[in-house]
PDB file of N, CA, C and O in Angstrom:
ATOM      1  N   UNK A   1     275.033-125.004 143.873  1.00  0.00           N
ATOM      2  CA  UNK A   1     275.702-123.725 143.831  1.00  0.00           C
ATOM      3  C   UNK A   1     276.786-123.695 142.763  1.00  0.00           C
ATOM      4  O   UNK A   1     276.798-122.859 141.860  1.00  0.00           O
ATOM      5  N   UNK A   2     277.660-124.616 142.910  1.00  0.00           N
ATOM      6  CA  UNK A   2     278.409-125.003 141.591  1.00  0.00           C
ATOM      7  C   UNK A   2     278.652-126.324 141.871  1.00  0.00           C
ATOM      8  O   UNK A   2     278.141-126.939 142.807  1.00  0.00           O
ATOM      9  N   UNK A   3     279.692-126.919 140.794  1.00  0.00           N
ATOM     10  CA  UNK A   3     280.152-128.199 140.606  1.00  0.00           C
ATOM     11  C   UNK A   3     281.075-128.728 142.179  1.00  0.00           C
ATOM     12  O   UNK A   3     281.134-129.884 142.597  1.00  0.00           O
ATOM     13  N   UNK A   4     281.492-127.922 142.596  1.00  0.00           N
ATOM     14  CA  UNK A   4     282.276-127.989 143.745  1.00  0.00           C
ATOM     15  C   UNK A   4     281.492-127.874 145.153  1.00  0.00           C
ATOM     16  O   UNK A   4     281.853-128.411 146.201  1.00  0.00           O
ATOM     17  N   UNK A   5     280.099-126.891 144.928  1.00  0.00           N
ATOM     18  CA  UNK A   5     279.327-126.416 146.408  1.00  0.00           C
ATOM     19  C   UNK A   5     278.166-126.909 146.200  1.00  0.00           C
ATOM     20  O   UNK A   5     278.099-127.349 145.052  1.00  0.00           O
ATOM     21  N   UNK A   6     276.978-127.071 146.930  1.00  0.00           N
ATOM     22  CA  UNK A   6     276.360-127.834 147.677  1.00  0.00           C
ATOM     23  C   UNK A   6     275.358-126.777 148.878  1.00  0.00           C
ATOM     24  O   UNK A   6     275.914-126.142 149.774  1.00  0.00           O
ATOM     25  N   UNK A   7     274.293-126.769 148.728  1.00  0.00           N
ATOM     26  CA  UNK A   7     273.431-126.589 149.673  1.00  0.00           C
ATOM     27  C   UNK A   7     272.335-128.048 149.572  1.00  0.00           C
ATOM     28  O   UNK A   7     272.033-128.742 148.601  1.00  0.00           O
ATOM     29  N   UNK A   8     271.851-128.139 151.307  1.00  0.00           N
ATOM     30  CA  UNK A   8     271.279-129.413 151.503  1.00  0.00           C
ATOM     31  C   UNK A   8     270.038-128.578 151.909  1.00  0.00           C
ATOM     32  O   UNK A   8     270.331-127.618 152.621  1.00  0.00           O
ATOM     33  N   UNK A   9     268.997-128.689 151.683  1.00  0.00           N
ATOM     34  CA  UNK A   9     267.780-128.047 152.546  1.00  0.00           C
ATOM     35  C   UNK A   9     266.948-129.594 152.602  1.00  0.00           C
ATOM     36  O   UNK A   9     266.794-130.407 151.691  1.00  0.00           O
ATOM     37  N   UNK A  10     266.434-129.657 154.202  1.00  0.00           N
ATOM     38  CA  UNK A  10     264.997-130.524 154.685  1.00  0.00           C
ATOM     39  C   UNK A  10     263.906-130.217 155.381  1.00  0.00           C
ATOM     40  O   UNK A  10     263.622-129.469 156.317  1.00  0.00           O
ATOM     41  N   UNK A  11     263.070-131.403 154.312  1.00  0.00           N
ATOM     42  CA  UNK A  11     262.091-130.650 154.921  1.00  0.00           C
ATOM     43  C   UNK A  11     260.940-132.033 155.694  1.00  0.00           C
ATOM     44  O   UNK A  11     260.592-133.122 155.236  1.00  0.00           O
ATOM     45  N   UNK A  12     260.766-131.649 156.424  1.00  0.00           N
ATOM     46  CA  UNK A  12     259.717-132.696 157.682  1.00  0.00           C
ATOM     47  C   UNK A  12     258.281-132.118 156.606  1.00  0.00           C
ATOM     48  O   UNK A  12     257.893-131.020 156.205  1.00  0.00           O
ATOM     49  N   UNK A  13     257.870-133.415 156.467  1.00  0.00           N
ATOM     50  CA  UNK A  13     256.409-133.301 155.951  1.00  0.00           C
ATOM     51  C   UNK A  13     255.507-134.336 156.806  1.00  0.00           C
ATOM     52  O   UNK A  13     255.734-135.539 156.676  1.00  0.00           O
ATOM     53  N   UNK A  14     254.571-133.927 157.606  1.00  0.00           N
ATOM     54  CA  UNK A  14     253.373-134.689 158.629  1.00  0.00           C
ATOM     55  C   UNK A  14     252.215-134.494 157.768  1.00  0.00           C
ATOM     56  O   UNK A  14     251.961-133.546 157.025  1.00  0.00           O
ATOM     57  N   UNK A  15     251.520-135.621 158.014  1.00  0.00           N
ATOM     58  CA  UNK A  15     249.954-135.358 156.890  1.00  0.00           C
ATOM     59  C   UNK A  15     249.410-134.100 158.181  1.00  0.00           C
ATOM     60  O   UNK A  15     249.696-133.876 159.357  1.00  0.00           O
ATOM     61  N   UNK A  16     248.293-133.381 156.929  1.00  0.00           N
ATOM     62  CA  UNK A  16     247.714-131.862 157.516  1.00  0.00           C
ATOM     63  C   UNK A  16     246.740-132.270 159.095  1.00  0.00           C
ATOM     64  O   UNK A  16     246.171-131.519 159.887  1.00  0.00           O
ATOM     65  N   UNK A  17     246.864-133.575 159.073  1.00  0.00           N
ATOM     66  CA  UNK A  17     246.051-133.624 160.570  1.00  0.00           C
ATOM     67  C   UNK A  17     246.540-134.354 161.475  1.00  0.00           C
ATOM     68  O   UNK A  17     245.770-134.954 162.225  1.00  0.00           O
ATOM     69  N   UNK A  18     247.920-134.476 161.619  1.00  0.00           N
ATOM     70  CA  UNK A  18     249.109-134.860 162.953  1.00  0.00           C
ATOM     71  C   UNK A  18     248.852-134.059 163.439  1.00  0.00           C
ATOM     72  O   UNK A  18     248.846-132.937 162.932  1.00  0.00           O
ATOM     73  N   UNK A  19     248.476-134.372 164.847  1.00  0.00           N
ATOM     74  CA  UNK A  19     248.853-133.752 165.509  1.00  0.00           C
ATOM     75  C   UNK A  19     250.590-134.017 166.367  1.00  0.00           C
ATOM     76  O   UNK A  19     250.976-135.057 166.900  1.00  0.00           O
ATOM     77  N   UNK A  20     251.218-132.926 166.260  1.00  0.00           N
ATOM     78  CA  UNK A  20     252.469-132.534 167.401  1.00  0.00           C
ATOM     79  C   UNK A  20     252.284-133.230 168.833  1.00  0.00           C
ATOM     80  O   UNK A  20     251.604-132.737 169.732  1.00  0.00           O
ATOM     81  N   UNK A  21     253.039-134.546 168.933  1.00  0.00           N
ATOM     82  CA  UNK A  21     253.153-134.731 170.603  1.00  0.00           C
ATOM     83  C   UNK A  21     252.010-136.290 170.305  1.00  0.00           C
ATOM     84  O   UNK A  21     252.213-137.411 170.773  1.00  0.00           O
ATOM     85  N   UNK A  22     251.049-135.943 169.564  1.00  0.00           N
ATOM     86  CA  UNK A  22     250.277-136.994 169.620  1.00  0.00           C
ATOM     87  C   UNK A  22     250.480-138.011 168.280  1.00  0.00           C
ATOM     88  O   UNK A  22     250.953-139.128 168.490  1.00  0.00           O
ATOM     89  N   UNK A  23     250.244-137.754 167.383  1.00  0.00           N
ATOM     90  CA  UNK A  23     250.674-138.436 165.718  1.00  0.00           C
ATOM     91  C   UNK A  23     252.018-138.695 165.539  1.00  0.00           C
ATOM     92  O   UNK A  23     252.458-139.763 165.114  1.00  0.00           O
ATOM     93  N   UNK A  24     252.850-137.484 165.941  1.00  0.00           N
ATOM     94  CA  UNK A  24     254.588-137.866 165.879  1.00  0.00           C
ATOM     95  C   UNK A  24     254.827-137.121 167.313  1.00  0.00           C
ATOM     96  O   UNK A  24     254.097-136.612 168.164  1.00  0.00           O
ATOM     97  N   UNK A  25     256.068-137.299 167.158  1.00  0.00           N
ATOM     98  CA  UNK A  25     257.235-136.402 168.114  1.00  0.00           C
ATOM     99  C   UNK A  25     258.361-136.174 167.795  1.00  0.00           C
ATOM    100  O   UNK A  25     259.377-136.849 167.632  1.00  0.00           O
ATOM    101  N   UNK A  26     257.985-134.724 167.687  1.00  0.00           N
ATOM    102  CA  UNK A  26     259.291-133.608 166.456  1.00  0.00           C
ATOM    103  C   UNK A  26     260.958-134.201 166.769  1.00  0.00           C
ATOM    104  O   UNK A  26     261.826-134.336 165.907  1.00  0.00           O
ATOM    105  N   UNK A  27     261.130-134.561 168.570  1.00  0.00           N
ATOM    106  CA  UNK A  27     262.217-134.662 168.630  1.00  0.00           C
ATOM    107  C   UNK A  27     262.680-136.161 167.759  1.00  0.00           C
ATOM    108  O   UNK A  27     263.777-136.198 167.202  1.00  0.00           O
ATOM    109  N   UNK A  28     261.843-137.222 167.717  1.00  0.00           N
ATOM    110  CA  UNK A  28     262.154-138.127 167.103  1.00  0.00           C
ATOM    111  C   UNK A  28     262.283-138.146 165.788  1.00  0.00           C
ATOM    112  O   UNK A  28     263.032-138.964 165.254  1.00  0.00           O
ATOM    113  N   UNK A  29     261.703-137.415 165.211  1.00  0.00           N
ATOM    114  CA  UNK A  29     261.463-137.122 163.553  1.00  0.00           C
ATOM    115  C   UNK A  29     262.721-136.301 163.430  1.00  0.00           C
ATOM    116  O   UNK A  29     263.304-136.573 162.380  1.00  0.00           O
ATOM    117  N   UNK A  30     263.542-135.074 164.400  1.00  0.00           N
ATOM    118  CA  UNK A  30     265.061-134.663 163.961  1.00  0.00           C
ATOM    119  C   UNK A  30     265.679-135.761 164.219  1.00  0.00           C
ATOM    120  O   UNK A  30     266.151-136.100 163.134  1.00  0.00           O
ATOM    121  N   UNK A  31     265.996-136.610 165.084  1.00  0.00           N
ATOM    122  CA  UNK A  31     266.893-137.873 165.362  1.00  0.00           C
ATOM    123  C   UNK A  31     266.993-138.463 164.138  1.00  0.00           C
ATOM    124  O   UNK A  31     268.070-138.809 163.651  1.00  0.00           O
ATOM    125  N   UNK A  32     265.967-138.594 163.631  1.00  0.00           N
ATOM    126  CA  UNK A  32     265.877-139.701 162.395  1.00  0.00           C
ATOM    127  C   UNK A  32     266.139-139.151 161.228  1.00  0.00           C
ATOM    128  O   UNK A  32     266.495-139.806 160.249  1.00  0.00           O
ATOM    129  N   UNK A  33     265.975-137.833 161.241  1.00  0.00           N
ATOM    130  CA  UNK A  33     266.496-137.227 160.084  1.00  0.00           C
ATOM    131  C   UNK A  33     267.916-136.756 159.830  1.00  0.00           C
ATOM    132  O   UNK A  33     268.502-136.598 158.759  1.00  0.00           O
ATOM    133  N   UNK A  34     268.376-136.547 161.236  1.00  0.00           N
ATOM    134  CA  UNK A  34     270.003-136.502 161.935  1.00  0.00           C
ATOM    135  C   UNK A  34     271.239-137.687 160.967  1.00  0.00           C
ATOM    136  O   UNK A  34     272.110-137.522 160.113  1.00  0.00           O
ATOM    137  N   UNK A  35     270.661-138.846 161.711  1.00  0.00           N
ATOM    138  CA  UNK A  35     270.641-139.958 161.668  1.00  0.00           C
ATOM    139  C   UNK A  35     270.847-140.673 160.068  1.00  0.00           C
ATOM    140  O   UNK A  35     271.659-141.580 159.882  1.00  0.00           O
ATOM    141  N   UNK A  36     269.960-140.095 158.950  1.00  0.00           N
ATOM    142  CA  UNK A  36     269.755-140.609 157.820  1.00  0.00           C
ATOM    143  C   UNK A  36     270.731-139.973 157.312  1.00  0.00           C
ATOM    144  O   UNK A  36     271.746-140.504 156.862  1.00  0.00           O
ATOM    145  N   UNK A  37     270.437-138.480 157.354  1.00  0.00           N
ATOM    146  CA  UNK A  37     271.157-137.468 156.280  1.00  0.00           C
ATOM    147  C   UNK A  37     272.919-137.735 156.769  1.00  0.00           C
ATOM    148  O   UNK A  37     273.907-137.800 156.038  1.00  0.00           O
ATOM    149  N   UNK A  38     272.803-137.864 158.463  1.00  0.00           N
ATOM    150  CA  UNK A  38     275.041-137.677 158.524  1.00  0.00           C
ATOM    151  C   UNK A  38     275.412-139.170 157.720  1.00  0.00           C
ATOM    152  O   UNK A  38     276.556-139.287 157.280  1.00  0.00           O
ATOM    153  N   UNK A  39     274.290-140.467 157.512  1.00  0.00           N
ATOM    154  CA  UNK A  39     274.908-141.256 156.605  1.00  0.00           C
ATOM    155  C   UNK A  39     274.848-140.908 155.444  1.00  0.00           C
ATOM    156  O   UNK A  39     275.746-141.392 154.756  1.00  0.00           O
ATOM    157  N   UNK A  40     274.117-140.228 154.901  1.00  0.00           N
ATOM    158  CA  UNK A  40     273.827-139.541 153.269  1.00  0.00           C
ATOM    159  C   UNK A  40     275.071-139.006 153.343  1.00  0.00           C
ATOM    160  O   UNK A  40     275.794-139.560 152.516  1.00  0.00           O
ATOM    161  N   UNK A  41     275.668-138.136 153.995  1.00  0.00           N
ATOM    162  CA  UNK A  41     276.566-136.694 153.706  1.00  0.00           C
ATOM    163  C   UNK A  41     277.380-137.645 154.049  1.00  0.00           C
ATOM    164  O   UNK A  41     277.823-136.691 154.689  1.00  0.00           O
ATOM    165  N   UNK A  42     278.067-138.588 154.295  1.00  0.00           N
ATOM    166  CA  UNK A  42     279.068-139.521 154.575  1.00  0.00           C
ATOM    167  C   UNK A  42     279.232-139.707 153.114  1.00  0.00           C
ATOM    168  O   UNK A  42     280.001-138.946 152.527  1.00  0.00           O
ATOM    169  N   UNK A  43     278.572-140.670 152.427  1.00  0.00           N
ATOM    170  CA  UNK A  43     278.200-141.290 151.246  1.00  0.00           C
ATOM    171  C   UNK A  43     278.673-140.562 150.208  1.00  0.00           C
ATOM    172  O   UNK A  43     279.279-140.957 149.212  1.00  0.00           O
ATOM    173  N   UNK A  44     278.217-139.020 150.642  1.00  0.00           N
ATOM    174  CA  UNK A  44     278.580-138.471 149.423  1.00  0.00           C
ATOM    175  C   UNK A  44     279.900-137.926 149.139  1.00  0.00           C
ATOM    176  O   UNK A  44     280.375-137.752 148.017  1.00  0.00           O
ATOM    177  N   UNK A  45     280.588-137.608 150.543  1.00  0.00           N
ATOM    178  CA  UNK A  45     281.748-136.729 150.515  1.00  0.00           C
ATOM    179  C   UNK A  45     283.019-138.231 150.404  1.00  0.00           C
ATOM    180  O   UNK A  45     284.238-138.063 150.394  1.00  0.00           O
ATOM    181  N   UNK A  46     282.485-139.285 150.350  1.00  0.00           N
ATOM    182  CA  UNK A  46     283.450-140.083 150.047  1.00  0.00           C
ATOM    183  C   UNK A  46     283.245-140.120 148.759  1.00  0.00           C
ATOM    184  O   UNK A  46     284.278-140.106 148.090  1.00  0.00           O
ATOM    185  N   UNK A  47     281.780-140.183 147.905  1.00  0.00           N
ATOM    186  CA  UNK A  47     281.796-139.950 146.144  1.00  0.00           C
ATOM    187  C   UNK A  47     282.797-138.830 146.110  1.00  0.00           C
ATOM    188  O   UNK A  47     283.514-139.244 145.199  1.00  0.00           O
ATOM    189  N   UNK A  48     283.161-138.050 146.368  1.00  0.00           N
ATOM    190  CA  UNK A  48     283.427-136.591 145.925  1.00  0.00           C
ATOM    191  C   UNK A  48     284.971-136.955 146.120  1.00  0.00           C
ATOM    192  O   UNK A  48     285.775-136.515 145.299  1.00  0.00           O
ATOM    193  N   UNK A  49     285.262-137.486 146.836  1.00  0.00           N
ATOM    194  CA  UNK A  49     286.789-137.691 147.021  1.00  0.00           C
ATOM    195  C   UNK A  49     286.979-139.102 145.690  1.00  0.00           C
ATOM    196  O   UNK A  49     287.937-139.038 144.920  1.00  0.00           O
ATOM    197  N   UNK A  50     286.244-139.955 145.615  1.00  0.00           N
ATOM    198  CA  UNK A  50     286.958-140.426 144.628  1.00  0.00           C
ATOM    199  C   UNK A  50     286.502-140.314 143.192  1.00  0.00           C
ATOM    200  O   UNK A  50     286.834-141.177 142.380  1.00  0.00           O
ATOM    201  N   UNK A  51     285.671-139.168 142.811  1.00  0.00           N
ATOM    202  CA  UNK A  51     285.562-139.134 141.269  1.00  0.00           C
ATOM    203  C   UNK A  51     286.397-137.555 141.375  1.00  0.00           C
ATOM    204  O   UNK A  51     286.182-136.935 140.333  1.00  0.00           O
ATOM    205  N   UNK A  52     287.130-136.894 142.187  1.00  0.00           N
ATOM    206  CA  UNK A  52     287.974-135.868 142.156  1.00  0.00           C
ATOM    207  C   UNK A  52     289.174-136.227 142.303  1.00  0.00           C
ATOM    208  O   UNK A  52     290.026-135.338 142.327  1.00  0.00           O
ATOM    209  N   UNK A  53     289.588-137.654 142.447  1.00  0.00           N
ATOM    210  CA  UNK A  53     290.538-138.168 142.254  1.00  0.00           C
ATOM    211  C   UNK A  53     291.424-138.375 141.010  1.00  0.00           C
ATOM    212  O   UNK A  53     291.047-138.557 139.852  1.00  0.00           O
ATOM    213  N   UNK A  54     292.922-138.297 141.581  1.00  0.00           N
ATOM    214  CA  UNK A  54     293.397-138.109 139.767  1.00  0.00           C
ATOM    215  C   UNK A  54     293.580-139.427 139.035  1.00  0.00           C
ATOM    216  O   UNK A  54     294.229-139.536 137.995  1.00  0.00           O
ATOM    217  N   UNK A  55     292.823-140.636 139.793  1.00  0.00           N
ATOM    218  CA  UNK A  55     292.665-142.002 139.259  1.00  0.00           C
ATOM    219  C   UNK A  55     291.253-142.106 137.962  1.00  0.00           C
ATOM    220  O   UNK A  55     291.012-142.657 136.888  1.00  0.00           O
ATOM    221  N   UNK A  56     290.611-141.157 138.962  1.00  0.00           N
ATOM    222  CA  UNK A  56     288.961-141.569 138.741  1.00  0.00           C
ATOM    223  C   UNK A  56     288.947-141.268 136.877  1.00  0.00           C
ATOM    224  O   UNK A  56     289.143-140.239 136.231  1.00  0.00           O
ATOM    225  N   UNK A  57     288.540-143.036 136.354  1.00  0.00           N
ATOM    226  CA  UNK A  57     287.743-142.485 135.112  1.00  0.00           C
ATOM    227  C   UNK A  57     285.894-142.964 135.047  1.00  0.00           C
ATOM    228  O   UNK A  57     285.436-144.007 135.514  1.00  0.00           O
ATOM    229  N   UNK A  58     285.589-142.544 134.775  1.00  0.00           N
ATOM    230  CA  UNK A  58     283.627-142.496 134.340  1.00  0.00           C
ATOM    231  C   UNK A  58     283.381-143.897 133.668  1.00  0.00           C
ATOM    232  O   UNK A  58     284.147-144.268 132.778  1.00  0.00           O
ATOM    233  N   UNK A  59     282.685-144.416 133.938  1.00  0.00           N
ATOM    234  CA  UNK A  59     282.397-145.942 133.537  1.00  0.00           C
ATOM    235  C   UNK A  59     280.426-146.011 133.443  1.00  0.00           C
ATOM    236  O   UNK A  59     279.640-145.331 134.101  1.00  0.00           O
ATOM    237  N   UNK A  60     280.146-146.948 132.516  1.00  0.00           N
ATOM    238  CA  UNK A  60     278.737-146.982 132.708  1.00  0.00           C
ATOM    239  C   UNK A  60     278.451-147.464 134.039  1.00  0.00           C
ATOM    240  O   UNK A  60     279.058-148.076 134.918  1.00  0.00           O
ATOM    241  N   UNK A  61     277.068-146.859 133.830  1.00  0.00           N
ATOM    242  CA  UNK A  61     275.533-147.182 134.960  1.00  0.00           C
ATOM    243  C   UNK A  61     275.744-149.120 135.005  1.00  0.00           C
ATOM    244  O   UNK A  61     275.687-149.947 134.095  1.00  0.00           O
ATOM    245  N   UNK A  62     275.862-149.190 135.705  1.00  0.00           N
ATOM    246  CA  UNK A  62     275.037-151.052 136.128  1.00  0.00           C
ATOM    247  C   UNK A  62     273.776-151.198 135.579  1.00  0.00           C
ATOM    248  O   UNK A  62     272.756-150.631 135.970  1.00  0.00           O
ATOM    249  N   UNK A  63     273.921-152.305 134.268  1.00  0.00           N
ATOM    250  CA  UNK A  63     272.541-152.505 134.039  1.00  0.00           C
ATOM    251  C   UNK A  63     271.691-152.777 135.578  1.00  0.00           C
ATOM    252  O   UNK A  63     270.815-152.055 136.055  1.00  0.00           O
ATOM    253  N   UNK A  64     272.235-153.998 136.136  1.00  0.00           N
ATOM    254  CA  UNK A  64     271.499-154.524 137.268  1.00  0.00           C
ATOM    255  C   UNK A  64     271.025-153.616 138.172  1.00  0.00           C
ATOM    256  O   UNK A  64     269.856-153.730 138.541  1.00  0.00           O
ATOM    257  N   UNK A  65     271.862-152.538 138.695  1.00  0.00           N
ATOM    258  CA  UNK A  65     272.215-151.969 140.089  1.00  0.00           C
ATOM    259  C   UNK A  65     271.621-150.450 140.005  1.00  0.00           C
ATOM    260  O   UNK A  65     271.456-149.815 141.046  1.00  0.00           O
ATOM    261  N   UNK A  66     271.287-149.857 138.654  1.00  0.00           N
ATOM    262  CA  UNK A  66     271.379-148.287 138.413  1.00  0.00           C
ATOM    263  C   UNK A  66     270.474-147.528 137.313  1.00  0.00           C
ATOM    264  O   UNK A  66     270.638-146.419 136.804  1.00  0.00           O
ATOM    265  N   UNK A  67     269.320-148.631 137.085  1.00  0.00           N
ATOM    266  CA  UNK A  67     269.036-148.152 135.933  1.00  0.00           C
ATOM    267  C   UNK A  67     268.283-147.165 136.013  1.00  0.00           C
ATOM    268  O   UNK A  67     268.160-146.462 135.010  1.00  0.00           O
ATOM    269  N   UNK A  68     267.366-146.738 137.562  1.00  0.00           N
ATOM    270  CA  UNK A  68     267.026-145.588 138.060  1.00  0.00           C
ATOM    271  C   UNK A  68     268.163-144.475 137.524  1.00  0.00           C
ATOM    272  O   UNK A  68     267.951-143.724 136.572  1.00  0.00           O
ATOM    273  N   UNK A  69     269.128-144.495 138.129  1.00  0.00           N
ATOM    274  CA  UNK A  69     269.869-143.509 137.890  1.00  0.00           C
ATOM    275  C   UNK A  69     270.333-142.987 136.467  1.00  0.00           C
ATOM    276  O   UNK A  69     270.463-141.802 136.161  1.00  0.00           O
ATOM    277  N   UNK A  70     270.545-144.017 135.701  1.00  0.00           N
ATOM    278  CA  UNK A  70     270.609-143.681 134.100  1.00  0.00           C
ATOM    279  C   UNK A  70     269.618-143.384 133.861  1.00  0.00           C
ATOM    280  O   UNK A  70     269.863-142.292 133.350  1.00  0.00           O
ATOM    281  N   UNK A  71     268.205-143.529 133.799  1.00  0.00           N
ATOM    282  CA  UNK A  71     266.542-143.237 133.608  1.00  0.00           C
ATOM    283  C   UNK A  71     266.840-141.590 133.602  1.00  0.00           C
ATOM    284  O   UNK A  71     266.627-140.768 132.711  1.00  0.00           O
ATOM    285  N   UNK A  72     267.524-141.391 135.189  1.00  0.00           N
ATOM    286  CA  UNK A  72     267.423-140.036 135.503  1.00  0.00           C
ATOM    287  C   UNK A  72     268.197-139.146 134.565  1.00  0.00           C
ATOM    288  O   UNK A  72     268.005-138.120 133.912  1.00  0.00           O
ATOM    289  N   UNK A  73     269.080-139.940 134.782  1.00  0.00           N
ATOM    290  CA  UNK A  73     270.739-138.602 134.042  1.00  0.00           C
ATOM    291  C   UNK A  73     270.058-138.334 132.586  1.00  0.00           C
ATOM    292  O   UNK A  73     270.130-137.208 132.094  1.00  0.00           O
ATOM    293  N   UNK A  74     269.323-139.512 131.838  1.00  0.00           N
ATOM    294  CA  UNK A  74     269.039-139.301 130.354  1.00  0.00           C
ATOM    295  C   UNK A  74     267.749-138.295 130.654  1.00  0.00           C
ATOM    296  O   UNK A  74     267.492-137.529 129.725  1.00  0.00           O
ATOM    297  N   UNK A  75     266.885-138.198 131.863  1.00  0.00           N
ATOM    298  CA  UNK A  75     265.654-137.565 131.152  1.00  0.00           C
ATOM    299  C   UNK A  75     266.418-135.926 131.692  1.00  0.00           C
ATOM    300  O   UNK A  75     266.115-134.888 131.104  1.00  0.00           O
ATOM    301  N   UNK A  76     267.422-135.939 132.882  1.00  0.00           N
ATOM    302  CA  UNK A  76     267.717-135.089 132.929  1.00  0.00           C
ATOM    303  C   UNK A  76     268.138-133.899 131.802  1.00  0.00           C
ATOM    304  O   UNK A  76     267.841-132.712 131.667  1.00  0.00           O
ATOM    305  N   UNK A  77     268.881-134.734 131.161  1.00  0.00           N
ATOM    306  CA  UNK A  77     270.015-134.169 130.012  1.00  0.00           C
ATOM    307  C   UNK A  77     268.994-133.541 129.157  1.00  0.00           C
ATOM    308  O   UNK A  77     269.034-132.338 128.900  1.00  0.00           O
ATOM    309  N   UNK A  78     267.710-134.651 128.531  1.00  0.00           N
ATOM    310  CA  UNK A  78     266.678-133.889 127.740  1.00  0.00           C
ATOM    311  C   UNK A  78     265.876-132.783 128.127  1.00  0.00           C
ATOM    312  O   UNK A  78     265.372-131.902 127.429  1.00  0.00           O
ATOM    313  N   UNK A  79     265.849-132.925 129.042  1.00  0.00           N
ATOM    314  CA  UNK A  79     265.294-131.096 129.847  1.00  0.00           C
ATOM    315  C   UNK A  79     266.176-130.151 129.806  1.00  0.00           C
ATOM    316  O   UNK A  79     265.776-129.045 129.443  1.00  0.00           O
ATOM    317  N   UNK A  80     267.353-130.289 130.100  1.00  0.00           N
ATOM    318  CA  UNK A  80     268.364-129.696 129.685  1.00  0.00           C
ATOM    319  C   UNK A  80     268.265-129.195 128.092  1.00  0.00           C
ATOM    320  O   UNK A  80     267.737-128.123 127.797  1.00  0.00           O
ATOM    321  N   UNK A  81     268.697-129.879 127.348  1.00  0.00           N
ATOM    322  CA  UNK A  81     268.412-129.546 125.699  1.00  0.00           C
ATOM    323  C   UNK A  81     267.243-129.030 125.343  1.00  0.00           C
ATOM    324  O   UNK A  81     267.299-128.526 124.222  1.00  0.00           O
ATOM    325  N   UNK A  82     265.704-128.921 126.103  1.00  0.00           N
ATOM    326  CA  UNK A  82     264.942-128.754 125.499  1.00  0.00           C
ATOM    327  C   UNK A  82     264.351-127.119 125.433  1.00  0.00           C
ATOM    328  O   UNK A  82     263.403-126.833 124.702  1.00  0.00           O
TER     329      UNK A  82
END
């Protein structure tokens, strides 16, 4: 929404021939999705507090730890420009 806001949308995907009650069980599949995302949204709102911090400066990606994420930001940026 902007640099500051945030919409989260999920979505439950079952292959086209689960059956409900028998293949899964919906209530377990929200638990687990409960479960994942309040540690995600943890994760993030502590990022958000410290790169909005008036300490925070920008440092490279971890070769070791991140190179997914640099992969991303660069092919991002070129879609961007293109």
């Amino acid at each position: 929404m902007s640099p500051t806001r945030t919409i989260v949308r999920g979505y439950w995907l079952v292959d086209e021939k689960a059956v409900e009650g028998e293949d899964y069980d919906p209530e377990k599949v929200a638990a687990f999705h409960d479960g994942v995302m309040g540690e995600d949204w943890e994760i993030c709102r502590r990022q958000w507090r410290g790169v909005t911090s008036p300490g925070f400066q920008p440092g490279p990606y971890s070769p070791l730890k991140e190179q997914n994420v640099d992969r991303y930001v660069r092919w991002y940026a070129r879609q961007m420009k293109a």
